[in-house]
FITIMI-796602 format. One record per residue (C-alpha): residue number from 1; x, y negated, z. Coordinates in steps of 0.2 Angstrom, whole numbers. Last residue first. Example, Ala and Ser with C-alpha at 12.3 -4.5 7.8 and 13.67 -1.06 7.14 Angstrom:
REM FITIMI-796602
<rec keti="2" xx="68" yy="5" zz="36"/>
<rec keti="1" xx="62" yy="22" zz="39"/>
//
This chain:
REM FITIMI-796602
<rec keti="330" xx="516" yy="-456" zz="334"/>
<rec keti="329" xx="535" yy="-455" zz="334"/>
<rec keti="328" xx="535" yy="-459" zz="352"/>
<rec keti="327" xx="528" yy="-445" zz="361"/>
<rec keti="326" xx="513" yy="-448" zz="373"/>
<rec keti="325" xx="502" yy="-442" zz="360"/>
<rec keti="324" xx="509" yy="-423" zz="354"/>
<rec keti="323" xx="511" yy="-422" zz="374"/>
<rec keti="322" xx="492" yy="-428" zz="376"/>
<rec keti="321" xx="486" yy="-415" zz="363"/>
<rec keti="320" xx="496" yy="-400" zz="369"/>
<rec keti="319" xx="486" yy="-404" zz="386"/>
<rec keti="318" xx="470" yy="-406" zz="382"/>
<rec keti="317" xx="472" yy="-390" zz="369"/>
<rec keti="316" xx="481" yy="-378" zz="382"/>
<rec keti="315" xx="468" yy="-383" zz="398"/>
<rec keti="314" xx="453" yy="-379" zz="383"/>
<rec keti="313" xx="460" yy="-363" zz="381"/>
<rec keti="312" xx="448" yy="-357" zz="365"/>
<rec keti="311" xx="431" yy="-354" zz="363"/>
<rec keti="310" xx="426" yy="-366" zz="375"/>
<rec keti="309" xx="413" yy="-377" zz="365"/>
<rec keti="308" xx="416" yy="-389" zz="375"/>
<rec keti="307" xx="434" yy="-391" zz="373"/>
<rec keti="306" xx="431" yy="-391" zz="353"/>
<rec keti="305" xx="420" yy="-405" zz="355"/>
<rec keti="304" xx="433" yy="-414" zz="366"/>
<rec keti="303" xx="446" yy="-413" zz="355"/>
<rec keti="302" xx="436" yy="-422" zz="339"/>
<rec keti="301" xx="431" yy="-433" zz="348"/>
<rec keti="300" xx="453" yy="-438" zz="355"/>
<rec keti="299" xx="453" yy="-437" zz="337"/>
<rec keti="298" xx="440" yy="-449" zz="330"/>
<rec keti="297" xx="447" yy="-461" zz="348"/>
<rec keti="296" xx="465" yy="-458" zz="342"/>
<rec keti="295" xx="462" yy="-464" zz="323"/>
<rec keti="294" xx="454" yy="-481" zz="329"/>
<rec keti="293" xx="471" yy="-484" zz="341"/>
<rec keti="292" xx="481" yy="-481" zz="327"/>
<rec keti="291" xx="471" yy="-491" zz="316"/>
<rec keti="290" xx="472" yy="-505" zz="329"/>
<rec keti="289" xx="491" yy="-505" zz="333"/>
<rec keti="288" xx="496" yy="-497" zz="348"/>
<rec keti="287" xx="511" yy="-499" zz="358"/>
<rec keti="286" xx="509" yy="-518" zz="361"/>
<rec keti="285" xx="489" yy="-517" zz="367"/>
<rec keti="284" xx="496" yy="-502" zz="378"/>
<rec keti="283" xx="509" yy="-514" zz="388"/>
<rec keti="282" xx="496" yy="-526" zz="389"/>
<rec keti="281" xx="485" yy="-512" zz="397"/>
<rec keti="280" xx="497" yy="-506" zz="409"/>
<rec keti="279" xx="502" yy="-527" zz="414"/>
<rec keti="278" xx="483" yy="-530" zz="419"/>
<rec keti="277" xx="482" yy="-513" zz="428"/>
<rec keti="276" xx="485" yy="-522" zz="445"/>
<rec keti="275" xx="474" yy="-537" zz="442"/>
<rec keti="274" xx="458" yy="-524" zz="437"/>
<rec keti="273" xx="453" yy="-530" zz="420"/>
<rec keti="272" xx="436" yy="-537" zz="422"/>
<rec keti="271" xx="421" yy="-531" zz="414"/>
<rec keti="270" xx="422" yy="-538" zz="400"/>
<rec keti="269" xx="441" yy="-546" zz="395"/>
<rec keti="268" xx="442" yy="-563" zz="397"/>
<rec keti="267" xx="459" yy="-559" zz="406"/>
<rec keti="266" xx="467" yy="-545" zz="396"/>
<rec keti="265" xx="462" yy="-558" zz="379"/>
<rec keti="264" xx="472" yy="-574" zz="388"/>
<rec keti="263" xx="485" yy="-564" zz="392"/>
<rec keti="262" xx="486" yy="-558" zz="373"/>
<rec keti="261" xx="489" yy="-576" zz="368"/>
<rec keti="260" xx="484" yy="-572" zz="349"/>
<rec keti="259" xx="465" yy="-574" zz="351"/>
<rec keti="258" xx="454" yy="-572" zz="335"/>
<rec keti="257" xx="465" yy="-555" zz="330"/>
<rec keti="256" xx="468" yy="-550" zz="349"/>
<rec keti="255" xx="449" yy="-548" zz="352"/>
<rec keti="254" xx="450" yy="-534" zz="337"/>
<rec keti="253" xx="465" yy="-527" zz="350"/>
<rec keti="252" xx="455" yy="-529" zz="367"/>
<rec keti="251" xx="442" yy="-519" zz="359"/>
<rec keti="250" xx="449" yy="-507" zz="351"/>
<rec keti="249" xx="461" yy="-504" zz="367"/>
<rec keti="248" xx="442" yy="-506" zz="378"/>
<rec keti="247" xx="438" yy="-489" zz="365"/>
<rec keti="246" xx="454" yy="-479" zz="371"/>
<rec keti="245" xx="450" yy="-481" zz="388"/>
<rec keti="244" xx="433" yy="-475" zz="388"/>
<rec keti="243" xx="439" yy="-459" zz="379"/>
<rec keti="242" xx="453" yy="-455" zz="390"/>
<rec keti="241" xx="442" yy="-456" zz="402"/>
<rec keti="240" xx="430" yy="-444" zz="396"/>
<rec keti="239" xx="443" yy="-434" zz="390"/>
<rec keti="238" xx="449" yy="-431" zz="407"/>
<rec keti="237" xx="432" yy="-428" zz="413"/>
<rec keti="236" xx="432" yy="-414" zz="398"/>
<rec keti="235" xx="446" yy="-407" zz="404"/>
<rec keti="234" xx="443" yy="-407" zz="422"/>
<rec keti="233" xx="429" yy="-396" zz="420"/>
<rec keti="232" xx="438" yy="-383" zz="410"/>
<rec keti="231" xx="451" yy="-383" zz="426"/>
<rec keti="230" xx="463" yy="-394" zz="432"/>
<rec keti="229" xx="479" yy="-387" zz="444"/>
<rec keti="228" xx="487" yy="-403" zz="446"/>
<rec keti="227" xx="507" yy="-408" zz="449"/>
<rec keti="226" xx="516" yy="-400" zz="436"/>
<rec keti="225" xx="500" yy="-410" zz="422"/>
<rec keti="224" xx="506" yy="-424" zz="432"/>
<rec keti="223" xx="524" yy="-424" zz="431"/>
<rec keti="222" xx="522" yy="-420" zz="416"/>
<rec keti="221" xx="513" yy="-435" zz="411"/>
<rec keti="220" xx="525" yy="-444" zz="421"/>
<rec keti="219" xx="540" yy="-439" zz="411"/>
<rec keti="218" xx="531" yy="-443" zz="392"/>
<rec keti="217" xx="526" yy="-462" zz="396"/>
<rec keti="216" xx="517" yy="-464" zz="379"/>
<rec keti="215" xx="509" yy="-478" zz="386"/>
<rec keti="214" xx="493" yy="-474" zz="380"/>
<rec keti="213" xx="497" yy="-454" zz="388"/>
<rec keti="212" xx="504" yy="-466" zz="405"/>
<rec keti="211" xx="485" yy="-473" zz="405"/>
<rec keti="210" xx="478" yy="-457" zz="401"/>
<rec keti="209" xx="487" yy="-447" zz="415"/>
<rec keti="208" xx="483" yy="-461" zz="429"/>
<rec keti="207" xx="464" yy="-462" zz="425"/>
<rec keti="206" xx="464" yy="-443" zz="427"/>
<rec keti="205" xx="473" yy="-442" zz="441"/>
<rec keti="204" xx="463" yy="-455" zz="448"/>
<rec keti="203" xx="445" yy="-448" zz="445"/>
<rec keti="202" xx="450" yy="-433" zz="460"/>
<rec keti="201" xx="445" yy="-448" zz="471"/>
<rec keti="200" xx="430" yy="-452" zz="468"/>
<rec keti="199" xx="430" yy="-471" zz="460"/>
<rec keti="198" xx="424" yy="-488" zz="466"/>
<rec keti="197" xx="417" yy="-503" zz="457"/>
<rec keti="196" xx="401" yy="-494" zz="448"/>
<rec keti="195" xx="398" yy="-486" zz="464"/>
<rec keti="194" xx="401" yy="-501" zz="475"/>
<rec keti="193" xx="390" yy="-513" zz="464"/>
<rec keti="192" xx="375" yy="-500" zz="465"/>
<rec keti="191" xx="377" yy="-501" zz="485"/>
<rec keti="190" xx="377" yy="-519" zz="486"/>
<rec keti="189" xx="391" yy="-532" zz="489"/>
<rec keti="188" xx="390" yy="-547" zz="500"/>
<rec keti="187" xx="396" yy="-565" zz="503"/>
<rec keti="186" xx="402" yy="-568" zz="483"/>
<rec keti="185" xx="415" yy="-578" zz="474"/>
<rec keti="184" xx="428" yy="-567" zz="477"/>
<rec keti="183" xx="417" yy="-553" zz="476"/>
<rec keti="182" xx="425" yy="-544" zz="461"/>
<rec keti="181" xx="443" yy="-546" zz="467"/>
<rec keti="180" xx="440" yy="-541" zz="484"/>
<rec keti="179" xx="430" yy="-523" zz="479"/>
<rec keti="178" xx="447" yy="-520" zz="465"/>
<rec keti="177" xx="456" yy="-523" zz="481"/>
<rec keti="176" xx="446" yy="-513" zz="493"/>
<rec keti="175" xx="446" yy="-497" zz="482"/>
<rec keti="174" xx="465" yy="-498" zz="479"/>
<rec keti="173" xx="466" yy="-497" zz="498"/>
<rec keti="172" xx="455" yy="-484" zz="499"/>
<rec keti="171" xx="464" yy="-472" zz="486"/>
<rec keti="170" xx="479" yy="-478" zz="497"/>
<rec keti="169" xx="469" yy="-472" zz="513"/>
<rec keti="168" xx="467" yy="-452" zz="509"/>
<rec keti="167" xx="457" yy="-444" zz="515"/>
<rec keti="166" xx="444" yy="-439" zz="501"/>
<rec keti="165" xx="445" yy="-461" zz="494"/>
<rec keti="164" xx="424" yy="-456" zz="490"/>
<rec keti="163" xx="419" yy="-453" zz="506"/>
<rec keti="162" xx="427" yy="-470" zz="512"/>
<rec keti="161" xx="417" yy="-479" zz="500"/>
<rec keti="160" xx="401" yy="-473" zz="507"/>
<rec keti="159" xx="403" yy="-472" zz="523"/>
<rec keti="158" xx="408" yy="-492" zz="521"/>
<rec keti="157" xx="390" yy="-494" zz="510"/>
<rec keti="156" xx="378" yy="-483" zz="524"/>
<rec keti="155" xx="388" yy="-496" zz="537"/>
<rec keti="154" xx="380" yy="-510" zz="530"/>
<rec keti="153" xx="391" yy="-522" zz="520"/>
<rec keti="152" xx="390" yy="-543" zz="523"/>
<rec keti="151" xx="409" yy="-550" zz="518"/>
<rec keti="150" xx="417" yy="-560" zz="528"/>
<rec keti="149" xx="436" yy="-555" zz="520"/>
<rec keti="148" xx="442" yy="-551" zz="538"/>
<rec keti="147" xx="426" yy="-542" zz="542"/>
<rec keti="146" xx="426" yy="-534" zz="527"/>
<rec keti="145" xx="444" yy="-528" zz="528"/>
<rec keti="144" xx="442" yy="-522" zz="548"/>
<rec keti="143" xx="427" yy="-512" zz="541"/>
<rec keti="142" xx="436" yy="-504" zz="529"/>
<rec keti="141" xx="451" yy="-501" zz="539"/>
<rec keti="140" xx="438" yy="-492" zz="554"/>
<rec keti="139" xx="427" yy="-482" zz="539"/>
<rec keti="138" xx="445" yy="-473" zz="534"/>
<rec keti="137" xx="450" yy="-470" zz="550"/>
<rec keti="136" xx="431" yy="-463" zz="555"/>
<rec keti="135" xx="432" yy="-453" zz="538"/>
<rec keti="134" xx="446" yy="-442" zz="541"/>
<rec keti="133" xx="464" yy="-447" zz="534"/>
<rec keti="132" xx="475" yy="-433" zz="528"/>
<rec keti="131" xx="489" yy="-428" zz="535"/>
<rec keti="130" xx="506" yy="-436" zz="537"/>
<rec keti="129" xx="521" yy="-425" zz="544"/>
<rec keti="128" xx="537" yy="-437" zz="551"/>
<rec keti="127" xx="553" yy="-430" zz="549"/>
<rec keti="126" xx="569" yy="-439" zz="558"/>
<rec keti="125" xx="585" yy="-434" zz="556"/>
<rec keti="124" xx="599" yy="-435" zz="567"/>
<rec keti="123" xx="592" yy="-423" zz="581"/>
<rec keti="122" xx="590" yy="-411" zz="569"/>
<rec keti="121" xx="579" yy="-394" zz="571"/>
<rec keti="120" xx="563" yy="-405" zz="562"/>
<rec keti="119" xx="573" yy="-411" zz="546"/>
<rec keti="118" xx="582" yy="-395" zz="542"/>
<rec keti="117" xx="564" yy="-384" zz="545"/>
<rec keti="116" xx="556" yy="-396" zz="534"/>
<rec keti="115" xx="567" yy="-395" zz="520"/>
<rec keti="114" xx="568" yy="-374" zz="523"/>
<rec keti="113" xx="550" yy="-374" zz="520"/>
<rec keti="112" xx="546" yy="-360" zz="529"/>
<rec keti="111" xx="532" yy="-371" zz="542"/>
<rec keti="110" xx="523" yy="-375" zz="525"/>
<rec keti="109" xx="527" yy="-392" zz="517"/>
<rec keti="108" xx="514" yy="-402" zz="509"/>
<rec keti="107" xx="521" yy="-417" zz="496"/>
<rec keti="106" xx="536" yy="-426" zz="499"/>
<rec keti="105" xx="546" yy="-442" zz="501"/>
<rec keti="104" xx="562" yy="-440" zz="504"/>
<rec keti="103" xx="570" yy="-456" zz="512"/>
<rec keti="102" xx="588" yy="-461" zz="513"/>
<rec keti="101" xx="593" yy="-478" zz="523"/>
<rec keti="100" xx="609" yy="-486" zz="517"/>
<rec keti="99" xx="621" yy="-500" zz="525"/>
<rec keti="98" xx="626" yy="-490" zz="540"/>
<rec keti="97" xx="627" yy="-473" zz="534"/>
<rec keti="96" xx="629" yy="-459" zz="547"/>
<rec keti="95" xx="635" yy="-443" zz="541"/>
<rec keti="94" xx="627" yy="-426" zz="547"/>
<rec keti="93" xx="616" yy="-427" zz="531"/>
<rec keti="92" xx="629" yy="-430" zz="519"/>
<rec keti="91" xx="633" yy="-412" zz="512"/>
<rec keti="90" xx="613" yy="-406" zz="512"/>
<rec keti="89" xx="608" yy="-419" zz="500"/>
<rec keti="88" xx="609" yy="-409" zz="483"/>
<rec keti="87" xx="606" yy="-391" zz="490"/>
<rec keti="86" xx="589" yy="-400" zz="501"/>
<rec keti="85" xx="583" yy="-405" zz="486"/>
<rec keti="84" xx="577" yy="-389" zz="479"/>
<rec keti="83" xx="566" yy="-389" zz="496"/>
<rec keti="82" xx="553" yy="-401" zz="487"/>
<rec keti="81" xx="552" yy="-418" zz="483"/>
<rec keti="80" xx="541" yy="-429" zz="474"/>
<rec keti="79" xx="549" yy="-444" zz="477"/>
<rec keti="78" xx="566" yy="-447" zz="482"/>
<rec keti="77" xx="568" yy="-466" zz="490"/>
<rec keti="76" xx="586" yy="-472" zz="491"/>
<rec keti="75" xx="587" yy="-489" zz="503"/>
<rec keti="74" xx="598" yy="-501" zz="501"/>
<rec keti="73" xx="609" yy="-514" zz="513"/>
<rec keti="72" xx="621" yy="-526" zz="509"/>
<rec keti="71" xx="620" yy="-527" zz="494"/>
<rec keti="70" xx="630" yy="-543" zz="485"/>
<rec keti="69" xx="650" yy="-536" zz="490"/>
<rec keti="68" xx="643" yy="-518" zz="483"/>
<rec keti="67" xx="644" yy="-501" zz="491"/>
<rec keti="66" xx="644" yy="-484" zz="484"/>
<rec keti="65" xx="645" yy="-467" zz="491"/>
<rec keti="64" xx="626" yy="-467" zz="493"/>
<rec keti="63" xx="623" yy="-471" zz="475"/>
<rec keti="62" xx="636" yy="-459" zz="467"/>
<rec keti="61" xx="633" yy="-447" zz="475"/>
<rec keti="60" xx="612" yy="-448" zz="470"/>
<rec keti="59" xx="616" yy="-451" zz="452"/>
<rec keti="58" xx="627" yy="-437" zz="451"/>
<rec keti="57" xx="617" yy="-423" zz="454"/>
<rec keti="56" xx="610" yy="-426" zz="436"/>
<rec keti="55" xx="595" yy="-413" zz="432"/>
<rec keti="54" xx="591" yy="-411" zz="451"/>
<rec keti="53" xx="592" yy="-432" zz="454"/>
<rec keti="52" xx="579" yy="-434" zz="440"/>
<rec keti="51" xx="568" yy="-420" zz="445"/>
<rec keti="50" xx="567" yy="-427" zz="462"/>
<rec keti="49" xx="560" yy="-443" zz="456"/>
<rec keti="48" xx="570" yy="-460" zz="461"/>
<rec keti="47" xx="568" yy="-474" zz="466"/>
<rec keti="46" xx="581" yy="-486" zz="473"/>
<rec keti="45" xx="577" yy="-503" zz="485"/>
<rec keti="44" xx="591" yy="-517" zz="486"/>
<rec keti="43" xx="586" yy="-530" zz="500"/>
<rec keti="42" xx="575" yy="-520" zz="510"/>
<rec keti="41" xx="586" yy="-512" zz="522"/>
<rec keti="40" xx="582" yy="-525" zz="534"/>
<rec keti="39" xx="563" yy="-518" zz="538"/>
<rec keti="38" xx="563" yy="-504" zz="524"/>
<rec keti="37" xx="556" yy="-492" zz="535"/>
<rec keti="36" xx="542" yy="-499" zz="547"/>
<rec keti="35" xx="532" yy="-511" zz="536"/>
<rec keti="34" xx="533" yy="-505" zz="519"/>
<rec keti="33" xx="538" yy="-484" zz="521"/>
<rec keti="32" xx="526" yy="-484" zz="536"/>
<rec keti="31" xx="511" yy="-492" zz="523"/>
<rec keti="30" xx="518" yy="-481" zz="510"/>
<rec keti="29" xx="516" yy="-464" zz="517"/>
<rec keti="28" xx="499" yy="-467" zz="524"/>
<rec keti="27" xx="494" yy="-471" zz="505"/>
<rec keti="26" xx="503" yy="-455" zz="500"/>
<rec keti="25" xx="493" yy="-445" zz="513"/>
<rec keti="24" xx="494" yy="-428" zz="508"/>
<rec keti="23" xx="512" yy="-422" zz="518"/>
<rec keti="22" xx="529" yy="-424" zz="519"/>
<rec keti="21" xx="540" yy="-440" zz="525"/>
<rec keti="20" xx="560" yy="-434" zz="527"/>
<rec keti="19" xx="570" yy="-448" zz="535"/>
<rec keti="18" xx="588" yy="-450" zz="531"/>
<rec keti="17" xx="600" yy="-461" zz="540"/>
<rec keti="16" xx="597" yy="-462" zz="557"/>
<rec keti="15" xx="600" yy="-475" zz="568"/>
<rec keti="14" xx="582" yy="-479" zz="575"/>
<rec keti="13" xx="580" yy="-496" zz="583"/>
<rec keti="12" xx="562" yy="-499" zz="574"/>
<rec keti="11" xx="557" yy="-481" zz="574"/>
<rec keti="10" xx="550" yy="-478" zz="590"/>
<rec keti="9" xx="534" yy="-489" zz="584"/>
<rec keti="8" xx="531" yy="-473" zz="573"/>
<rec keti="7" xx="525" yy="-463" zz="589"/>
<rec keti="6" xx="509" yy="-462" zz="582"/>
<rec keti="5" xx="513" yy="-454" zz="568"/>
<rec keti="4" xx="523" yy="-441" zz="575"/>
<rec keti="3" xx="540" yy="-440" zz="576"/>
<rec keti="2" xx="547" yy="-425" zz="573"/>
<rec keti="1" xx="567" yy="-422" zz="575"/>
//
């Protein structure tokens, strides 16, 4: 059955068991999948990528046959799924488990979608479609955070942060925290602190693929690269990033030689380390040592002279040399 959003109240006495989420709005997504979903079914919570479940069809039988003395009640969440997973699940969903809640958490679904089409035609199973935000939602929760957090902000500064999040509230979210860490001791926040602060919105799959490329995290990276359709343009921003990133590394390693506590280095970092990337660029700090680091930034140059120069695929060359990267052995 569909159940809008707005109808998510509905939810709270709901016995069903699986609940199929699709759509754009990952932040949306997670704010019903926090406060409305989980509820008591929070105790033992289980993630899993599709691609995980489709290459071992066991793990998902064997979670939702199981049942421990300690857990009372779990909650499986599939994430990044498509109608391939619909084989896999399709034997348990006229059941009715007590003790765990199944949600698949997807991207856009077209009306064919044979996933969708299951999930909407049952009365068993609940689907909820999430669209993208427009701009007078997104302008209403930023103005209900500055309000809450006192903060002085002219409505020229809200449009303009909820321009750059593109629909989509998690990008807002993050936004708002990085903007409530930096004015802690502060009562306002000009326009020029906002844009240095705040990212577009296509700038996060790009901060996300280098980070996990410094952390040699090989399955999100194709996950990503899967995922996006970048262009020539893309690749040098990419770079770019990738660049920035590589030379704070440097930086918070030669910081790391005087200062052996590398907590205390991530935190007098300049500017700040965002709290929520704190543990990322420790992890990075302990992967790389500081001639590796030095060698990647003369070749990550190296890489994007060649992509500017376009003779050859610039998509094939970012992409071979973040795979060669994220792999251990180097």
């Amino acid at each position: 059955m569909i159940i809008k959003t707005f109808q998510i109240k509905n939810l709270t006495n709901t016995t069903s068991s699986f609940f199929l989420l699709y759509g754009e709005n990952e932040g949306f997504k997670n704010q019903i999948i926090n406060n409305n979903l989980l509820n008591a079914f929070n105790e033992n919570i289980l993630r899993y990528e599709e691609n995980e479940i489709l290459k071992d069809k066991n793990i998902f039988y064997d979670e939702i046959k199981s049942k421990s003395f300690f857990d009372n009640k779990k909650t499986i969440i599939i994430s990044r799924s498509s109608d391939k997973i619909l084989n896999i699940i399709e034997d348990f969903l006229d059941e009715k488990f007590e003790d765990t809640r199944i949600i698949i958490n997807s991207g856009p679904l077209e009306k064919k979608s044979k996933l969708r089409n299951k999930f909407e035609k049952a009365s068993n199973l609940v689907c909820i479609p999430f669209y993208a935000d427009d701009n007078i939602t997104l302008n209403r929760i930023a103005l209900n955070f500055f309000k809450d957090k006192k903060l002085s902000v002219s409505q020229e500064n809200i449009n303009l942060i909820s321009e750059r999040c593109k629909g989509d509230r998690e990008n807002l979210n993050n936004e708002l925290l990085k903007i409530e860490s930096f004015t802690k001791n502060k009562k306002k926040i000009s326009t020029n602190e906002i844009l240095r602060l705040t990212n577009l919105a296509d700038n996060y799959t790009y901060n996300e693929l280098s980070d996990h490329c410094l952390n040699k995290n090989l399955k999100k990276i194709i996950n990503i690269i899967n995922e996006n359709n970048y262009n020539s343009d893309d690749c040098v921003a990419i770079t770019r990033v990738l660049l920035s990133k590589v030379k704070r590394l440097i930086k918070l390693k030669e910081d790391n030689i005087l200062e052996k506590n590398i907590d205390n280095v991530v935190s007098n970092h300049k500017p700040p380390i965002f709290w929520k990337d704190k543990d990322l660029v420790k992890s990075q700090m302990k992967i790389w040592s500081l001639e590796k680091a030095k060698e990647l930034l003369y070749r990550i140059s190296e890489i994007e002279l060649i992509i500017k120069k376009g003779k050859n695929n610039p998509i094939n060359i970012l992409y071979n040399f973040i795979l060669t990267q994220a792999r251990p052995s180097n």
